[in-house]
N, C-alpha and C positions, 0 to 999 in steps of 0.2 A: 304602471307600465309606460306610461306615454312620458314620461321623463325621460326615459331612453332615446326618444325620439330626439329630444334638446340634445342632449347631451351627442350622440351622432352628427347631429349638425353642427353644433358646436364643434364636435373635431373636425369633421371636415371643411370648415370654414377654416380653421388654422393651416389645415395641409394648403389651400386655396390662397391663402396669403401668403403663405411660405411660396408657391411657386411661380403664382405674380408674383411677388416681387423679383426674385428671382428672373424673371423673364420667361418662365417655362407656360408661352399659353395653351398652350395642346392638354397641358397636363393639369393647370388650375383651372380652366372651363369647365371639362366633366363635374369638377371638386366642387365648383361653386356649385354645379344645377343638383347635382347630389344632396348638397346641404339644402339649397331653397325645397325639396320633395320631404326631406324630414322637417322641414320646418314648419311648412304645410302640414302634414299630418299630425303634428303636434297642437296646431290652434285650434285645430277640430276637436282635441280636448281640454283646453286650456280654460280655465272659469276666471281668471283672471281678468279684468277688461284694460286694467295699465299694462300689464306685463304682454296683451294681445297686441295691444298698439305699437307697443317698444317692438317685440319680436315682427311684425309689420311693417314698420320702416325699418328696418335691419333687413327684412328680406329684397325691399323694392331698393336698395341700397348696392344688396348683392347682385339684384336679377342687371340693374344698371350695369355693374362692372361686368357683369359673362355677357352683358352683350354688345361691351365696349370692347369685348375682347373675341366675341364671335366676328366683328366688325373688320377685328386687326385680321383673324387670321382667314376670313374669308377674302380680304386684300393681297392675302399672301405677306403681311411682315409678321415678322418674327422678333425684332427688338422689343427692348423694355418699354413702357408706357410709365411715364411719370403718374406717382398716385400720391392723395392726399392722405389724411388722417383719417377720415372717415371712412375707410376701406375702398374706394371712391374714384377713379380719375376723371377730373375734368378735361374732356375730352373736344377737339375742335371737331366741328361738323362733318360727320363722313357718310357714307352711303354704304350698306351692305349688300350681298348680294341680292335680297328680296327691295331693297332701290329704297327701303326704311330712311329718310334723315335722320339722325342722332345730333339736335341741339342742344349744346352746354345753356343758352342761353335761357329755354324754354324745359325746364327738369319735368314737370307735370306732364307735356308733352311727350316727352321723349319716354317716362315710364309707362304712361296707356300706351303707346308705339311696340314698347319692351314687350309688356304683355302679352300683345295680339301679333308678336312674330313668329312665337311659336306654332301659329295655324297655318306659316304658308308651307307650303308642300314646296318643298325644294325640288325632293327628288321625282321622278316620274313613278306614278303608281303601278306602270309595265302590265296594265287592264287595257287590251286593245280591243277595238271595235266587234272585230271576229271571236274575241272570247266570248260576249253578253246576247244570250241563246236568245232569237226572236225578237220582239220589242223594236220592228221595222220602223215603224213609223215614228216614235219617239226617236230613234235613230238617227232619221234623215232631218226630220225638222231642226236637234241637235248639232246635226252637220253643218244646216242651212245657218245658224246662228254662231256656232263658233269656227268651224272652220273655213267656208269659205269668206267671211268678212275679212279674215286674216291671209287668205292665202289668193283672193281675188277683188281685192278692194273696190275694182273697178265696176264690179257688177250689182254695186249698190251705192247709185247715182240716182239724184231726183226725190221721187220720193219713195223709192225703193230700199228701206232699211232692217236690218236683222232683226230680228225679234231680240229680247234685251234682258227677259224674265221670265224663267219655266217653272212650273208649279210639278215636282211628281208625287203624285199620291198613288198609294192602292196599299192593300195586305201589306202586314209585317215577312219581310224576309226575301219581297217579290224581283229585289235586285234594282232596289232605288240607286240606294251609293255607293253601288257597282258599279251604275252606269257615271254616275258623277263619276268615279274614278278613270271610268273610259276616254271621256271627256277631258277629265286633266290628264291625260297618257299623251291621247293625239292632240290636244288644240297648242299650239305655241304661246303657251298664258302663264300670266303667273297664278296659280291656283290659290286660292285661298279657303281652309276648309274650318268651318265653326261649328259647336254645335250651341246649344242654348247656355247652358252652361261655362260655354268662355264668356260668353258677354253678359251674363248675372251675376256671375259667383266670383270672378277674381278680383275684382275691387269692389265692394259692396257704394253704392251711393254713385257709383260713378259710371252705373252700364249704358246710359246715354252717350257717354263721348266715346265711351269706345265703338257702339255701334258706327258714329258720325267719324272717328278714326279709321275705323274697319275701313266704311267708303272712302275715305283720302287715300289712306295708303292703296284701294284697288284704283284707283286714278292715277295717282303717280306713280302707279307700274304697268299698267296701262298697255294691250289688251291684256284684261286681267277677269279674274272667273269668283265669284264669292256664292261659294256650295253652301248652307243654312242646313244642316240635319234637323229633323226633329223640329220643323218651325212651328209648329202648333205649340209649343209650349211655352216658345216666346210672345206668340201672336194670338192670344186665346180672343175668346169675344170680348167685346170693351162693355164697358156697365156690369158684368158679372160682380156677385157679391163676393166674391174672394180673391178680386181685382186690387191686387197695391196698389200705390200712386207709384210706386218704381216703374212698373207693368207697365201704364199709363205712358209714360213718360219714353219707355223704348220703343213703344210700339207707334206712338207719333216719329219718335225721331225714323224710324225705319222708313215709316210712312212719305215722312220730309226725302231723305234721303233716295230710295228708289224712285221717286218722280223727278230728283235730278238725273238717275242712273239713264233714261230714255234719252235726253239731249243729244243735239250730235257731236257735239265734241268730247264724249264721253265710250269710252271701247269697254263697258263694264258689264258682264253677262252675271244676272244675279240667278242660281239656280237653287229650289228648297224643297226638300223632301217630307213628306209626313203622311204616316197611318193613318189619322184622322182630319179628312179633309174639312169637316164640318165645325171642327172645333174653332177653325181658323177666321179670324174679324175680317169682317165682308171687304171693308175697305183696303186689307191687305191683301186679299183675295183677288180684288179688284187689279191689282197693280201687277199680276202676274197675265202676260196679255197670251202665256200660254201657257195651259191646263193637262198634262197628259194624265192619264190615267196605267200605270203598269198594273197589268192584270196578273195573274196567275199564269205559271206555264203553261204551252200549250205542246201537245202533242209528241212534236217534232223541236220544241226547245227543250222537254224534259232527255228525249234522248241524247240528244245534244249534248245538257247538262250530264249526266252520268257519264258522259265519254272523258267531258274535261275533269271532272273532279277523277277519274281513273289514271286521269294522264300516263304516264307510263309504267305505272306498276305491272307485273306480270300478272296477267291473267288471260282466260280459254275462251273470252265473252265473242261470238259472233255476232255480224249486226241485226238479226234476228231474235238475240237475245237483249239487245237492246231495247228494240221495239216490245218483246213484251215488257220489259221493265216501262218503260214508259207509258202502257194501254197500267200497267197495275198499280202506276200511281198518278191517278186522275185525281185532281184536287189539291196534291203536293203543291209545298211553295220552293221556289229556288234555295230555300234556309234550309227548306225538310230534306230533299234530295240532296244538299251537302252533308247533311249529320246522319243519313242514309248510310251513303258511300263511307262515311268516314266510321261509321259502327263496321262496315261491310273491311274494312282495310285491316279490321284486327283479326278477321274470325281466323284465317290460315295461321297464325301466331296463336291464336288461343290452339286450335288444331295441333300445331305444333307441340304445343306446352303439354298438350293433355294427351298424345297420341303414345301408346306402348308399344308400338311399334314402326322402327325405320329401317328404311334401304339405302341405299346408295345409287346414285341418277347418275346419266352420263359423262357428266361435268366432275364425278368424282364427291357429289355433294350427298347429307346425310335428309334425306328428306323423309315425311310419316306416311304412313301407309298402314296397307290391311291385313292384316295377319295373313290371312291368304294369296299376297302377291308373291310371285317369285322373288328372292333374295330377302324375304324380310325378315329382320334381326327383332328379338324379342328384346328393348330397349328403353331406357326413358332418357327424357331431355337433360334430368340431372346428371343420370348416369354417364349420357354422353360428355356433358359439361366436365363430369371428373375424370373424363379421360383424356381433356385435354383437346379436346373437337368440338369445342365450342363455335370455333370460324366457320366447323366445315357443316355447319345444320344450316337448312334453308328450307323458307318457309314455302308451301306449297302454290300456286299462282291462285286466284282468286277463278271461282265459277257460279254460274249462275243460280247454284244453290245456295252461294253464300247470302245472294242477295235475298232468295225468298226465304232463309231462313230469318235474315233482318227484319225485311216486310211483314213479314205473320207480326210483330209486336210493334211494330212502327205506324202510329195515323199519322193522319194530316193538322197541321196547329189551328188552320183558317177557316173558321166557322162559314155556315151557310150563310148566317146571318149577315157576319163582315162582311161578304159577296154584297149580298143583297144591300149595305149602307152606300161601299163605292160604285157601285152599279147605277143606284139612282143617282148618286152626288155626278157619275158622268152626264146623264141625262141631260141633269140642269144646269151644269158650268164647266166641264169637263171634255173632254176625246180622245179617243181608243188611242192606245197606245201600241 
């Protein structure tokens, strides 16, 4: 099976030189990142260790040109680029929109560059402040560190400086990198967003420079945001017996590296998320000089939340019916209350599919109902579909029975216990979020 995978990349590596050359870069960028994803999923079967290597530098070959050619067209040119033999253009140093250098001079460089560009977040995640239910205080101090440094320079003179390094923990699901998202929506940064597995898995042997990369390039774009998901899995405890020497090695370098990130001529906000505060080595722990804790929703966030994930679907919900949805799910995490709502979005469609009987609503529309309403047509969904009124069925709005008939089968994911690990870990190195 996984020979198909070659063999797709392979074609689309030919489409990709056919339309570079051609000049056409709009059209052989897609073709090259296409090919470099089959190609990828290929070495992940591949027993081979020459044939791994060879397809290896073929792909940092390719990844080079799509992003000599990301480079042209985020400059806005559109002419041909001279290319070599080796699929290849040696190209003079230019800057992309994410402010990456691209040296002919320095190739090693320029492909760990290549690699960790796909993390920056170009575009704004459109996660505003007002969307992320409660979690005030994590908020402000948020505020305090990326947006006023940028939008009031002036009031961090002396020895008054933003905080540099946020640590969030709590429960899986509680809207950690959510809030990061928030955060790259309003802060004017260039965001950069990793999770452990960019900086172990795409070049094996090499995930120290990229770490020490990762921090150049947030320097040289400058103020700039480096979000860590999941850092406990980069940052586990040091001396553990299932400790690599690779382990070893990024987590000094991370080490090295965020003690320059505090300096002052440095505008670089490291922010890292993780479920498991404790798993994390004390020393790096250390280097976050702020700890929030995101707890579980609380009251008046959960109602909150079921409003935004309804956004504007039709539905009869009052905000009394809010509130009880919120008092009957104590415990919920912000993950549960979205998979909630989003079970709760299909019931009027199931409703639909299964109801044998519809009428006709003001609007002229074919909606289900009770055998016992006035106008109701003894009918089913296919039946209507074969007649040709497929457009004109609509689904009935959503009410607050759909909800409790979700909740009857729905708990909560986040144990008493989990409570009670990030509970204490705020105790001791942590605050309320």
């Amino acid at each position: 099976m996984y020979s198909n995978f070659k063999e797709h990349a392979i074609e689309y590596v030919k489409q990709a030189v056919q339309e570079d050359d051609a000049g056409n870069y709009s059209k052989a960028f897609p073709l090259y990142m296409n090919a470099l994803e089959y190609f990828r999923t290929h070495l992940k079967y591949e027993k081979n260790p020459k044939i791994k290597e060879a397809i290896t530098q073929k792909c940092m070959e390719y990844l080079k040109r799509a992003e000599e050619i990301r480079a042209i067209l985020d400059n806005g040119g559109s002419g041909p680029a001279s290319r070599g033999d080796a699929t290849v253009a040696s190209q003079p140093k230019t800057k992309s929109k994410g402010g990456v250098g691209k040296d002919a001079e320095d190739p090693e460089q320029a492909k760990l560059r290549a690699g960790l560009d796909s993390v920056i977040i170009r575009e704004k995640p459109n996660v505003k402040w007002s969307d992320v239910a409660g979690l005030e205080s994590a908020k402000q101090a948020l505020q305090e560190a990326v947006i006023l440094p940028v939008k009031f320079p002036q009031f961090f003179t002396g020895k008054r400086k933003p905080w540099r390094a946020f640590l969030l923990y709590g429960p899986p699901g509680t809207g950690k990198s959510y809030l990061a998202k928030a955060v790259a929506t309003e802060a004017d940064s260039t965001f950069f967003s990793v999770s452990s597995s960019d900086l172990v898995s795409k070049w094996m042997g090499e995930s120290e420079k990229l770490v020490s990369n990762l921090f150049q390039m947030a320097r040289d774009d400058a103020p700039s945001i480096i979000f860590i998901d999941e850092i406990d899995s980069l940052c586990g405890q040091r001396g553990e017996g299932n400790e690599s020497e690779a382990s070893r090695r990024i987590k000094t370098e991370l080490l090295v590296q965020m003690q320059g990130v505090g300096s002052d001529d440095q505008k670089v906000l490291v922010l890292a998320a993780t479920n498991t505060p404790y798993a994390l080595d004390q020393a790096i722990r250390r280097r976050f000089d702020k700890r929030i804790y995101i707890p579980l929703p609380d009251l008046k966030a959960r109602q909150h939340m079921f409003k935004v994930h309804l956004g504007d679907t039709p539905h009869n919900l009052t905000e009394s019916d809010f509130e009880h949805l919120a008092h009957k799910t104590e415990g919920f995490s912000g993950s549960d209350i979205a998979v909630c709502v989003k079970d709760v979005l299909f019931e009027p469609v199931r409703q639909t599919r299964d109801s044998k009987f519809f009428k006709k609503n003001s609007s002229d529309m074919w909606v289900p109902c009770e055998p016992t309403e006035r106008g109701a047509v003894q009918v089913t969904l296919q039946e209507l579909d074969a007649q040709g009124l497929a457009s004109k069925i609509q689904p009935p709005p959503i009410t607050r029975a759909d909800f409790d008939k979700v909740l009857a089968r729905q708990k909560p994911t986040v144990s008493k216990a989990d409570l009670e690990v990030h509970e204490r870990f705020t105790e001791e190195f942590g605050e309320e979020g």
